[in-house]
Structure formats: C-alpha cells, structure tokens
Backbone as CSV, one residue per row, in Angstrom:
resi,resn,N_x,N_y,N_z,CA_x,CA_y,CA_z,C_x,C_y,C_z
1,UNK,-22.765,-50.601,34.428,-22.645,-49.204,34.887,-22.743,-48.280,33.672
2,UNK,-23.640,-47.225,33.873,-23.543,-46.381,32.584,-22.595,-45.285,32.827
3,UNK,-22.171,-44.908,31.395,-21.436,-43.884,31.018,-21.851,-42.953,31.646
4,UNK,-21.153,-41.617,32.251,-21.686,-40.460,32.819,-21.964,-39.544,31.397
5,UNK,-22.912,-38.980,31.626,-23.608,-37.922,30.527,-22.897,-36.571,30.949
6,UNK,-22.422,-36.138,29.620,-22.089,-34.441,30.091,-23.124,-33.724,29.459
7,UNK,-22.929,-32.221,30.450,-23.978,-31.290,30.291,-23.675,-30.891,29.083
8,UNK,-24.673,-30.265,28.040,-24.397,-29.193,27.057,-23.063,-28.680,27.545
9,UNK,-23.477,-27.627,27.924,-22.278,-26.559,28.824,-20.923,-27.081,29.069
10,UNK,-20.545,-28.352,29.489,-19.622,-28.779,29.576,-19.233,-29.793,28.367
11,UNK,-19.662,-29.474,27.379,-19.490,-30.562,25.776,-18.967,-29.209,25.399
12,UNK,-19.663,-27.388,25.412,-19.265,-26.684,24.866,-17.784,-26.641,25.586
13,UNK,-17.583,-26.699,26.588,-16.269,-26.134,27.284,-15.108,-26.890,26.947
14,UNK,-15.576,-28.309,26.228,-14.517,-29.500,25.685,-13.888,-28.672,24.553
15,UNK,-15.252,-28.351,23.930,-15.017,-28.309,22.540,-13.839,-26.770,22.618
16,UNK,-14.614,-25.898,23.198,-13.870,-24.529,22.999,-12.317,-24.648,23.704
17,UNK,-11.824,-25.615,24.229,-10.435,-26.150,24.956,-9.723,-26.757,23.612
18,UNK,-10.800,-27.504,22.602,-10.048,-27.938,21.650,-9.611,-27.909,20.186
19,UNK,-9.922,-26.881,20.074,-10.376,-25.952,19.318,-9.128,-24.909,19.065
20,UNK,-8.726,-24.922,17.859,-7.634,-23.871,17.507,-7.586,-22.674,18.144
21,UNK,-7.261,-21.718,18.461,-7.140,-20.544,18.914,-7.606,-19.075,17.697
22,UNK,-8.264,-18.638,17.573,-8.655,-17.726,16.791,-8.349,-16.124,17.069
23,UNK,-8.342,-15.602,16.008,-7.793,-13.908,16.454,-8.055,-13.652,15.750
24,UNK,-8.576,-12.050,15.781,-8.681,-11.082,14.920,-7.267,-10.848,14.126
25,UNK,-7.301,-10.419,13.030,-5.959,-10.199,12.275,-5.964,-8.771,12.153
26,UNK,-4.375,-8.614,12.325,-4.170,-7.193,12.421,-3.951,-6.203,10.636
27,UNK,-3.595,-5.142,11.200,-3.781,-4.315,9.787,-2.514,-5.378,9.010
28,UNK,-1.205,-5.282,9.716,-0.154,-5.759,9.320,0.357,-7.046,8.653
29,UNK,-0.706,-8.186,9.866,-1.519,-9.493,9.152,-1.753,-9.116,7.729
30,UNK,-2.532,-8.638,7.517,-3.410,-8.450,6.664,-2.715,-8.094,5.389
31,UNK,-1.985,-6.455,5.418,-0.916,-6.579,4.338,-0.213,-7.114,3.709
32,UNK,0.425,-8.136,5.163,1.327,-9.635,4.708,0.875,-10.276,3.441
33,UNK,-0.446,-10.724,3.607,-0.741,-11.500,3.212,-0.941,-11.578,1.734
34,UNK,-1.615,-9.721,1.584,-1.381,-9.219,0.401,-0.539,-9.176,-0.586
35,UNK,0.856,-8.747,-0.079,2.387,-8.511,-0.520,2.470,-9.980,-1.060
36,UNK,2.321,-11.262,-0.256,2.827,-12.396,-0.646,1.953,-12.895,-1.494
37,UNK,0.493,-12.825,-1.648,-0.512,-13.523,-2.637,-0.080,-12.647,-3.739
38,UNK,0.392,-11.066,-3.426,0.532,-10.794,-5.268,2.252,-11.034,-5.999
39,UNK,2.881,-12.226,-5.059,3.716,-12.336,-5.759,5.539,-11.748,-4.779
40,UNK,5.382,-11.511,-3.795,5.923,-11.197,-2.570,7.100,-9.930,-2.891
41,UNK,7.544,-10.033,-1.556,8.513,-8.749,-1.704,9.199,-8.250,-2.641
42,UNK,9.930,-9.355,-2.850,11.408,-9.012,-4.024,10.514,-8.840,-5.265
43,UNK,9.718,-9.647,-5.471,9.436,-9.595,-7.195,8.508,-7.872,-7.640
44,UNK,7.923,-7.383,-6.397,7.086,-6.562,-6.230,8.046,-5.302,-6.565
45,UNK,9.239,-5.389,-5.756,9.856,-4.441,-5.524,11.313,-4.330,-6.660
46,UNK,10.917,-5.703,-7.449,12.105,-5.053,-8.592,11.401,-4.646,-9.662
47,UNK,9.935,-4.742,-9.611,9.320,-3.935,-11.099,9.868,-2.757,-11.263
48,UNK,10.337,-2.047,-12.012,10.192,-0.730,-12.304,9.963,-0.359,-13.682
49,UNK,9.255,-1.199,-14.803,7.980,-0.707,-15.358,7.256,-1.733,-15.715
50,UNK,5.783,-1.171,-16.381,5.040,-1.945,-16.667,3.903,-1.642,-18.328
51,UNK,3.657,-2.664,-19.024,3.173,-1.878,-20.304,1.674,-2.576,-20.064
52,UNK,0.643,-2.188,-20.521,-0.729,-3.269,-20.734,-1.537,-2.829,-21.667
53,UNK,-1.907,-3.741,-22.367,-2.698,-3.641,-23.247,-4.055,-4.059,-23.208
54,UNK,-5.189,-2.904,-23.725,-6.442,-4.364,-23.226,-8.024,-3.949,-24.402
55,UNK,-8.877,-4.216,-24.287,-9.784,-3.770,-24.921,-11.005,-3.711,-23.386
56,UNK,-12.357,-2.844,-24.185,-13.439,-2.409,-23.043,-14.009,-1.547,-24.050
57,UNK,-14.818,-0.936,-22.984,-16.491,0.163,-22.931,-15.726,1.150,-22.166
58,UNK,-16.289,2.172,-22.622,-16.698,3.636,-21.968,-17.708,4.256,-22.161
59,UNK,-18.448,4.130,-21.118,-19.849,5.053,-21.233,-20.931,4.207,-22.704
60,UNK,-20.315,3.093,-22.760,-20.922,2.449,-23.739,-20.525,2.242,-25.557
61,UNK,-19.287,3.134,-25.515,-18.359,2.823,-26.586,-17.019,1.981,-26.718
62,UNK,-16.589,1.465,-27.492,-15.749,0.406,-27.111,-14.442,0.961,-27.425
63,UNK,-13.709,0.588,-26.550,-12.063,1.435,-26.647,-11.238,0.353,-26.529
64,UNK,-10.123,0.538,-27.315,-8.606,0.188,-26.926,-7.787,0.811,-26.312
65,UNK,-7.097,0.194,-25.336,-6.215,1.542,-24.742,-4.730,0.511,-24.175
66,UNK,-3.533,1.572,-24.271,-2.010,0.897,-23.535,-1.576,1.731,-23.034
67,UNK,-1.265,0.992,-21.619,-0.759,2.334,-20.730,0.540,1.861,-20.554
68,UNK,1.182,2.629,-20.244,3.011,2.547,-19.647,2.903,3.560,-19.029
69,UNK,3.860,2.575,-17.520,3.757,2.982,-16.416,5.387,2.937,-15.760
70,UNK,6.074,3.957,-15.359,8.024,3.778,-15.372,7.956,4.555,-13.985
71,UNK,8.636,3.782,-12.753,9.070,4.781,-11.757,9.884,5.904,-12.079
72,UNK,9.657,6.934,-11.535,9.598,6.930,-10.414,7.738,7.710,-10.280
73,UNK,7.452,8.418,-11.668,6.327,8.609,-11.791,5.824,9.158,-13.189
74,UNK,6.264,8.441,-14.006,5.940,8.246,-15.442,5.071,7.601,-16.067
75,UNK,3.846,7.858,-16.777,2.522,7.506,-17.092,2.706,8.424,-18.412
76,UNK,1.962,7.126,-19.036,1.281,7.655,-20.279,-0.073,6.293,-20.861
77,UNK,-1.129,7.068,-21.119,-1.933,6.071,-21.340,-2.415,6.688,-22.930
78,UNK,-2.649,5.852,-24.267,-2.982,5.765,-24.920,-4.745,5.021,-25.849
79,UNK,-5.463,5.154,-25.712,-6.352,5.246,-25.849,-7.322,5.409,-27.236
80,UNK,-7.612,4.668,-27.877,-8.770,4.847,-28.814,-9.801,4.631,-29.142
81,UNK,-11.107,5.424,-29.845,-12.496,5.077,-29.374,-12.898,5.905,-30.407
82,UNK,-14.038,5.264,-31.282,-14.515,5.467,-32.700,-13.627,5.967,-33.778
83,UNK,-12.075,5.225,-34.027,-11.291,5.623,-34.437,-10.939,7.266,-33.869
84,UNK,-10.863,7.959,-32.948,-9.743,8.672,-32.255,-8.967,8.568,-31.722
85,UNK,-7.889,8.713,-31.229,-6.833,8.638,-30.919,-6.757,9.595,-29.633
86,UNK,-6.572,9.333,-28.454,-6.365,10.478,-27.386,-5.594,9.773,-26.334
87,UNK,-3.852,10.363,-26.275,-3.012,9.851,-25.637,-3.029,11.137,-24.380
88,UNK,-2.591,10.572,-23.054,-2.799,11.781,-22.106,-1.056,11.034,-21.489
89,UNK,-0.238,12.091,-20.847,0.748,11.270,-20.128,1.856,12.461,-19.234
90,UNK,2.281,11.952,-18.287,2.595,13.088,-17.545,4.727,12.638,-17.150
91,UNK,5.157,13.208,-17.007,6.511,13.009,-16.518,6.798,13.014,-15.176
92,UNK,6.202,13.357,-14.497,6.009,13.740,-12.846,5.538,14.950,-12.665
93,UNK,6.156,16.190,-13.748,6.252,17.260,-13.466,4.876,18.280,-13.947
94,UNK,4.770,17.445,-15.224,3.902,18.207,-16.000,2.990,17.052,-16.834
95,UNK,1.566,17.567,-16.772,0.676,16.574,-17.406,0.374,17.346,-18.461
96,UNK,-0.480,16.260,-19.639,-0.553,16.954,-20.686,-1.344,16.070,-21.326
97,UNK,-2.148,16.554,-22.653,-3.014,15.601,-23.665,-2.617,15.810,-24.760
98,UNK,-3.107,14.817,-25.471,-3.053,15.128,-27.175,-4.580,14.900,-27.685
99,UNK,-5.081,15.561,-27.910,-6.511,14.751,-28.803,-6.509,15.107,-30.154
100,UNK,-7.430,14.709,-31.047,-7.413,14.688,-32.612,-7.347,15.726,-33.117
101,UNK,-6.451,15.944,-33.833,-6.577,17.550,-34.675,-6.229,18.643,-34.107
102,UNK,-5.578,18.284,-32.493,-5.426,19.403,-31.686,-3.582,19.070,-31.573
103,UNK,-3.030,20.414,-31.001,-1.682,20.320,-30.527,-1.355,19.705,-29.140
104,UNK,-1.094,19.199,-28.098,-0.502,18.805,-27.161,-0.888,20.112,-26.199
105,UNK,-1.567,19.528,-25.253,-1.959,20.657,-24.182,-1.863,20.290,-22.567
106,UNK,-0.628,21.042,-22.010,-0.725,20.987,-20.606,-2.115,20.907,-19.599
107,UNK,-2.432,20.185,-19.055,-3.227,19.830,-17.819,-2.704,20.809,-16.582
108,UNK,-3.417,21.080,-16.105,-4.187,21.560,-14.997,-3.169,21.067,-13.487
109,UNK,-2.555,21.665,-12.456,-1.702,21.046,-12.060,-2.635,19.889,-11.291
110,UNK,-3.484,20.047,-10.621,-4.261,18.485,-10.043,-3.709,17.371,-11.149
111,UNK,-3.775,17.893,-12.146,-4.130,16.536,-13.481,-2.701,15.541,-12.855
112,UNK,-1.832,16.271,-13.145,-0.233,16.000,-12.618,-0.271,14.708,-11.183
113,UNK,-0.788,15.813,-10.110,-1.063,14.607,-8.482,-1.913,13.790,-8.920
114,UNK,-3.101,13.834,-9.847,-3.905,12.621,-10.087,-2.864,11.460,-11.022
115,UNK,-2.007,12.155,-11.924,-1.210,10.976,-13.064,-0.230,10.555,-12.002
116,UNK,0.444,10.953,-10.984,1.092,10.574,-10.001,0.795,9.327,-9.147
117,UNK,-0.463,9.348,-9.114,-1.150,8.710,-8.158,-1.137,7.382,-9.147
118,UNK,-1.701,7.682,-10.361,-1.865,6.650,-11.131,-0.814,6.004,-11.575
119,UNK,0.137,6.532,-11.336,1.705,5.759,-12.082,2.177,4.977,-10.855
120,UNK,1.875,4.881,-9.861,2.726,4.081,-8.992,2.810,3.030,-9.147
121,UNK,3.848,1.930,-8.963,4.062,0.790,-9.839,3.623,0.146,-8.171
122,UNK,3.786,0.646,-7.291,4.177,-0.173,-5.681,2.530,0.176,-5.662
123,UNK,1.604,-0.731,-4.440,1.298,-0.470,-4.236,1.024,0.451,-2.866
124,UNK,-0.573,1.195,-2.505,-0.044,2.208,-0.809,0.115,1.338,-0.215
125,UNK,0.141,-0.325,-0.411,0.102,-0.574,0.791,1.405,-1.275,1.333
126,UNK,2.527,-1.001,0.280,3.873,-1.996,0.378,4.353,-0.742,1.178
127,UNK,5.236,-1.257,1.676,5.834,-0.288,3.132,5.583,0.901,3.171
128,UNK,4.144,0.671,3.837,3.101,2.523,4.098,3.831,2.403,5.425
129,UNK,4.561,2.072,6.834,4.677,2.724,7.236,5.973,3.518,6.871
130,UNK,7.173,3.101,6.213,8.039,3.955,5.776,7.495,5.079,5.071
131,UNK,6.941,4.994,4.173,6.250,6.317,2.879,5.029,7.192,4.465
132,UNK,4.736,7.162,5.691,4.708,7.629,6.398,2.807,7.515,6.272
133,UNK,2.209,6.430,5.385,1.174,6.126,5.177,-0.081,5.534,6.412
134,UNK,-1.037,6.246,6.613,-1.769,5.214,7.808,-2.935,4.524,7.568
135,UNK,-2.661,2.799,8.263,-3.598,2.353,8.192,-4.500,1.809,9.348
136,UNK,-5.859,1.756,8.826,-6.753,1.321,10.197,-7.246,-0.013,9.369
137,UNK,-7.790,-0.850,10.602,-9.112,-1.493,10.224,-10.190,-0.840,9.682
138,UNK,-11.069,-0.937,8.464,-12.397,-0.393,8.799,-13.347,-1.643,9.602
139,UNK,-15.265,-1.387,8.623,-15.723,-2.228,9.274,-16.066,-3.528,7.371
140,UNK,-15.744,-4.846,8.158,-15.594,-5.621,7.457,-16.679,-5.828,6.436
141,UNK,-16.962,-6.924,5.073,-17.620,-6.723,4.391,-18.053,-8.172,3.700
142,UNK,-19.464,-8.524,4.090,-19.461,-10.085,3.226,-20.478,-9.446,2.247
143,UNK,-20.406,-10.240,0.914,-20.685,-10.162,-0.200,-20.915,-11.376,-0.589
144,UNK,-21.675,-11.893,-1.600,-21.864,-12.709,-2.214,-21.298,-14.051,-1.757
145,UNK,-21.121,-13.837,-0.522,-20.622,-15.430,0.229,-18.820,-15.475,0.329
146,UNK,-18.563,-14.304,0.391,-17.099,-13.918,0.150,-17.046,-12.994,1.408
147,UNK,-16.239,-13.029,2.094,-15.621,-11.928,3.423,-14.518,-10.813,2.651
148,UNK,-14.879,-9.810,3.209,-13.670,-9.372,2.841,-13.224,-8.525,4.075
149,UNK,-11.653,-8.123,4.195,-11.165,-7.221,5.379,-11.284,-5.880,4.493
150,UNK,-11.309,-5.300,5.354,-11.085,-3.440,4.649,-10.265,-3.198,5.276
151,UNK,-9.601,-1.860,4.774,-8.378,-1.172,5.187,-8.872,-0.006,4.556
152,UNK,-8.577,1.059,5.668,-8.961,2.351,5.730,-7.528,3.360,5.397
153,UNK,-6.977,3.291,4.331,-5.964,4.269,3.974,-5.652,5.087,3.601
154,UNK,-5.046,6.239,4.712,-4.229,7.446,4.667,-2.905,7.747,4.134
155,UNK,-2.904,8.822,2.830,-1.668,8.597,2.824,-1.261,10.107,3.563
156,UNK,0.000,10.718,2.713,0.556,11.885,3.236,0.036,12.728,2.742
157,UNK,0.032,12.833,1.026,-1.396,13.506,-0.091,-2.205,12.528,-0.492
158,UNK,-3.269,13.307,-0.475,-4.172,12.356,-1.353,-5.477,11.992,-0.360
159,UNK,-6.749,11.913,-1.420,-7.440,11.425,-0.683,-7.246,10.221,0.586
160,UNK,-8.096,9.810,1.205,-8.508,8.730,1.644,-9.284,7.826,1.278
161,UNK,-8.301,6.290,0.716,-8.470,5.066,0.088,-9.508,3.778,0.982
162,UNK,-10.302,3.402,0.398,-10.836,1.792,1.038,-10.457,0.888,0.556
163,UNK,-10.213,0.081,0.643,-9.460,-1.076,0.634,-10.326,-2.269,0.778
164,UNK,-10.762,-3.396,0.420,-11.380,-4.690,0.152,-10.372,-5.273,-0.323
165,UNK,-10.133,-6.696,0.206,-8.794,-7.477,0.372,-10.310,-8.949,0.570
166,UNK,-10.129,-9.767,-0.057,-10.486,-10.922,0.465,-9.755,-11.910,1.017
167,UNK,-10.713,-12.036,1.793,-10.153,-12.775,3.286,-9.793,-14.243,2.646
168,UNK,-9.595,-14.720,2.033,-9.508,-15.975,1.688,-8.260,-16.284,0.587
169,UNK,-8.129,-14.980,-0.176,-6.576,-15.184,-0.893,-6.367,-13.910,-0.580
170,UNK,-6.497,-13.085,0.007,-5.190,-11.982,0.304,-5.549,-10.603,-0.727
171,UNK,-6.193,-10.663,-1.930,-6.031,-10.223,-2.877,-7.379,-8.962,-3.082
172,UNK,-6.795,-8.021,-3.927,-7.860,-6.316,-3.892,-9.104,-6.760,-4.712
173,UNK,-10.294,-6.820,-4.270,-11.496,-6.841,-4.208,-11.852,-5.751,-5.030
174,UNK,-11.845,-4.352,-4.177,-12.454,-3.409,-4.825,-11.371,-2.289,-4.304
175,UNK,-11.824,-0.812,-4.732,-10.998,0.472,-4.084,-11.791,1.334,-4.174
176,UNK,-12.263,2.141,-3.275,-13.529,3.316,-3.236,-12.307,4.505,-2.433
177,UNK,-12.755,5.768,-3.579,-11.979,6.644,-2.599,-13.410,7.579,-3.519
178,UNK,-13.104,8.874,-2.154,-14.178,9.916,-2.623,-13.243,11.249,-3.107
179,UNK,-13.261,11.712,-4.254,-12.479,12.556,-4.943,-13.282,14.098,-5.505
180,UNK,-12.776,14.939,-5.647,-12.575,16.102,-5.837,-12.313,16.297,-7.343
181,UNK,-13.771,16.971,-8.165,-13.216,16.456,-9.872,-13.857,18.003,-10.154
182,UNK,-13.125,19.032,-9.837,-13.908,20.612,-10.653,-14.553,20.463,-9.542
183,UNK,-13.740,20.662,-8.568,-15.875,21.201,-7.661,-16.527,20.265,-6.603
184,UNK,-16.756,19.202,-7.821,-17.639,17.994,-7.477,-17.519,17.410,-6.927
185,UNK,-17.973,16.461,-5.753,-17.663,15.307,-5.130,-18.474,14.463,-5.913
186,UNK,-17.163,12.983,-6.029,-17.918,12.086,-6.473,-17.196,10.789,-5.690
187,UNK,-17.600,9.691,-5.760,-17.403,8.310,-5.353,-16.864,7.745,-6.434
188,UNK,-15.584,7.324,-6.254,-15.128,6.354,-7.650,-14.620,5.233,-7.009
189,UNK,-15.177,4.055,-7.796,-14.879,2.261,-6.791,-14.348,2.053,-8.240
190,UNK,-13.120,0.717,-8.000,-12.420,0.377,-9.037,-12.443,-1.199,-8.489
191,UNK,-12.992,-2.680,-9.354,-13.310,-3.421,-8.870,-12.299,-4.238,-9.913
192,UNK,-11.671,-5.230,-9.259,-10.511,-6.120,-9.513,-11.122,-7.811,-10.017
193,UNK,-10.348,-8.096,-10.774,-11.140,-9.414,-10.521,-9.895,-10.203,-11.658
194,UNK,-10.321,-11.519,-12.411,-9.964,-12.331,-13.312,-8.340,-12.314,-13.105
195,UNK,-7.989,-12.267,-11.775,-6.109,-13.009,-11.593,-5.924,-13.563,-12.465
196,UNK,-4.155,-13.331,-12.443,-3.615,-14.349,-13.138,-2.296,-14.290,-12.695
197,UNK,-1.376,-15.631,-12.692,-0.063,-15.510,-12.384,0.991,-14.774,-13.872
198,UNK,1.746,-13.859,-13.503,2.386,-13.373,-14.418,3.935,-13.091,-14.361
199,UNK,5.013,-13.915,-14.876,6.416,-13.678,-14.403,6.274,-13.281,-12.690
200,UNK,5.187,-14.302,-12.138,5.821,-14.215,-10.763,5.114,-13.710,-9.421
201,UNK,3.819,-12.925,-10.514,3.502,-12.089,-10.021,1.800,-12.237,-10.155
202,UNK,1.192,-11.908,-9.013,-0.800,-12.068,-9.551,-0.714,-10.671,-9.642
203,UNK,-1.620,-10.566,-11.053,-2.066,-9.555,-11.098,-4.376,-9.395,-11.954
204,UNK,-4.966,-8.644,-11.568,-5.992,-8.422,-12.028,-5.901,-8.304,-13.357
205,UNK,-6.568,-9.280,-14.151,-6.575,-8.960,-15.765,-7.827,-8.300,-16.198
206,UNK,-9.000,-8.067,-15.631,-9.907,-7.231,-15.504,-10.339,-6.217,-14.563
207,UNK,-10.673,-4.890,-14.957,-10.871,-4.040,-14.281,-12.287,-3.078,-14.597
208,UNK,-13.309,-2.801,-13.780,-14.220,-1.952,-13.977,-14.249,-0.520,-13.283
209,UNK,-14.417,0.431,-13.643,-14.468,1.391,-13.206,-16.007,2.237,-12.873
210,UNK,-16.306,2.739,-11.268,-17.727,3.143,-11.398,-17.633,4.496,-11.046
211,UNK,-18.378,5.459,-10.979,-18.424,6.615,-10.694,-20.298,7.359,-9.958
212,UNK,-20.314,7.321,-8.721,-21.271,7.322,-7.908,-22.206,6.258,-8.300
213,UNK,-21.429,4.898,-8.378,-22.934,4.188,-8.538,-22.843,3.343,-9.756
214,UNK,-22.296,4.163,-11.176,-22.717,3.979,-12.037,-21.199,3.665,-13.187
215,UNK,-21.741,2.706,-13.871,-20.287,1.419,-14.545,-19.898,2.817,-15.444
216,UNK,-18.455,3.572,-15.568,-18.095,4.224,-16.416,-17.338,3.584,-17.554
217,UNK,-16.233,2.653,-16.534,-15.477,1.715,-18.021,-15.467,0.665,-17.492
218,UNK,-14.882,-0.382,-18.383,-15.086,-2.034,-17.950,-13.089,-2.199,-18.730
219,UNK,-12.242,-2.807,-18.893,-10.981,-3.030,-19.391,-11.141,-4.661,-19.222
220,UNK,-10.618,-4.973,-20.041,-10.530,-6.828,-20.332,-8.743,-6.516,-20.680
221,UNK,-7.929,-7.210,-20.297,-6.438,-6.842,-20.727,-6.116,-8.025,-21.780
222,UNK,-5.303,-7.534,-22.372,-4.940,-8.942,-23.767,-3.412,-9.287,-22.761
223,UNK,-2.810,-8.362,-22.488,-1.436,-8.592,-21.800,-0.915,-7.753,-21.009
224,UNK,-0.427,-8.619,-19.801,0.575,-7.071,-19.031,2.232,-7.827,-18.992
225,UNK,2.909,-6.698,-19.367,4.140,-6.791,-19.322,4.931,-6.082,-17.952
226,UNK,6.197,-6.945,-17.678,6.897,-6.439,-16.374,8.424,-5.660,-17.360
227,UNK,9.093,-4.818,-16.570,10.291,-4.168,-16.604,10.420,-4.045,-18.275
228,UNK,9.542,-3.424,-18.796,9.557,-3.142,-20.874,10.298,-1.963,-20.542
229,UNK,11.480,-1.927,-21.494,12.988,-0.853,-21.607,11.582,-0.072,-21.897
230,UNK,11.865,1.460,-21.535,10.830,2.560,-21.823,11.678,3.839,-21.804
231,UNK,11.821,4.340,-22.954,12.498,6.026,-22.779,11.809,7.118,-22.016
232,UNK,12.527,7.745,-21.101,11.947,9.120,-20.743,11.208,9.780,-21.355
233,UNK,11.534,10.150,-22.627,11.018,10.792,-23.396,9.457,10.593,-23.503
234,UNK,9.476,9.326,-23.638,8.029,8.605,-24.156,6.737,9.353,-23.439
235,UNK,7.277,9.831,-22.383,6.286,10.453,-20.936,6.157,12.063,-21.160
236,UNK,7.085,12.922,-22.078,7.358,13.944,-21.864,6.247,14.195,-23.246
237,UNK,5.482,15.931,-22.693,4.893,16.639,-23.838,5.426,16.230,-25.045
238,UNK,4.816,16.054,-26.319,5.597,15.989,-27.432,5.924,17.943,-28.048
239,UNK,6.424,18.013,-28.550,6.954,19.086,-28.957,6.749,19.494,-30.722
C-alpha cells in the first residue's frame, strides 16, 4: 500500500502550524532591547559623567579632541587642529567659546539648546515616555545585508530624531535629524559603529559625522571613561 501524498498546500499548512509564531515588534520591544544590549537599566542610569578622548579628520584636517559630559547638562568639548586649541562648553545656562588669541565668548542662545542636547548622558530613548517623548515606528531599513528597525522620535524641544537600531543586536546604527543652522536647513546623520564592552556598558568607539550627504568628521576614540569626579566649574565661561 502506498503512502498517501500531500498536496503542496497542505505541506504549506503543516509547516505554517509548526512553525514559531512571528510578530511584528513593537516601539517598546524595540527600546527594550536597546536599554539591555547597551548595558541595561541600572548601569545606564547610574552614569552621571563621562570623559572621551579620541583622535579624527575634519573637513580633512586631523584633530584631537576630549569631551566631558556631567548631568544634569554640562558639556565641554576640547579640541585641537593644526596646533590650535578651541575649547567650546556650556553649563546649561550659558554657552560659550574660547579660540586662539581670543577672550572667551558667549554663544548665541540656540548654541546653549544645541550643547544641551549634546550633553545628555541618557539616551531619548531611556524612559521617553516619562520625559513626555514620542515614539513611532518608521519605515524599516536593509543595508548591506543588515535590517535595521527605525524609530521616529519626538521629543518635547527639539527637532525630530531617526533612529536605526539593528535588528540583530539592539544597538544605534545611525541618527539623521534635519536641523536649523543660521537659516539653513541641513541633514546631519551621525553613524555608530566599532562597540565595545566598557565597565558594563556597550558603547560606540567610532563615530562619523555627515552633513547633507557629505563626511564632515570621522572620531576614532583612544578611551571613554564612566562617572570621572568633574568640577562645575570646569563647564562654566572662564573669567
């Protein structure tokens, strides 16, 4: 007696019965996954500062630069390039520069919400809905044989952020937001890459920076440091 033959159709209907269950993942999924690949809640949320050091290009000259970064919104980045020296750094309240040969000069109040933006030690996406932050799905993104999810994020100020998260470790891909510079609209993508585990924590040890298109800086980091004692002061105009 022979075996009974199944139809196609009914080999597919085996298969799709036996077969894991699949779902779209939600925004929240998705964050999860983030929070925990870079090192999870607690460790995320007891930074409160950070120092890095690194070498790179700008516009095709080669710079050193160390930034320190202190909640609640304290930035100062230091910077040098053909032997100059140009430290910029803000307290929350007030931004300001130093360049060569010049005295210490207040910034522009934008400069201030932009050093704000840049000092956050958390990222938007660790409890955006408390900070009153919104997120969507966008539309997804394969690359080079890599998936990635997007996330379309709103905060309360501030432009509106994109988000690239790869689907496969959790972790920031890229960041495109469209910004307001004098006037201008421009496109600035900030592309992540060369992880590493650090006291606990993954973080990107390389970073490129583009501006409509086009590579403005590249950063290679020698080191990043977690919770470095940092004085107030360090952030404030020098005098």
């Amino acid at each position: 007696m022979q075996s009974p033959r199944l139809r196609p159709a009914m080999c597919l209907a085996i298969l799709a019965l036996a077969a894991p269950a699949v779902h779209a993942q939600t925004v929240d999924e998705i964050v999860a996954k983030n929070i925990e690949a870079k090192g999870g809640l607690d460790a995320l949320k007891s930074t409160n500062s950070v120092r890095t050091t690194g070498t790179g290009t700008m516009q095709g000259n080669e710079i050193t630069i160390t930034s320190f970064t202190k909640r609640p919104y304290f930035v100062r980045n230091e910077m040098s390039m053909a032997g100059q020296a140009i430290i910029m750094g803000s307290d929350g309240e007030t931004a300001w520069m130093v360049a060569p040969g010049l005295p210490a000069k207040v910034q522009p109040p934008e400069k201030v919400e932009a050093l704000k933006q840049s000092s956050q030690i958390d990222s938007p996406l660790l409890d955006y809905k408390a900070r009153g932050t919104k997120i969507e799905l966008g539309e997804p993104l394969t690359e080079g044989g890599r998936r990635f999810h997007h996330l379309v994020v709103r905060q309360k100020t501030g432009p509106t952020m994109h988000y690239y998260l790869d689907a496969a470790t959790g972790l920031e891909s890229k960041m495109i937001i469209d910004v307001d510079e004098s006037g201008q609209q421009m496109k600035m993508e900030m592309r992540f890459s060369d992880f590493r585990k650090v006291e606990g924590r993954t973080v990107p040890f390389a970073m490129a920076q583009f501006v409509n298109g086009n590579k403005m800086m590249e950063i290679q980091f020698d080191k990043i440091e977690f919770n470095v004692p940092m004085e107030d002061s360090l952030f404030r105009i020098p005098r």
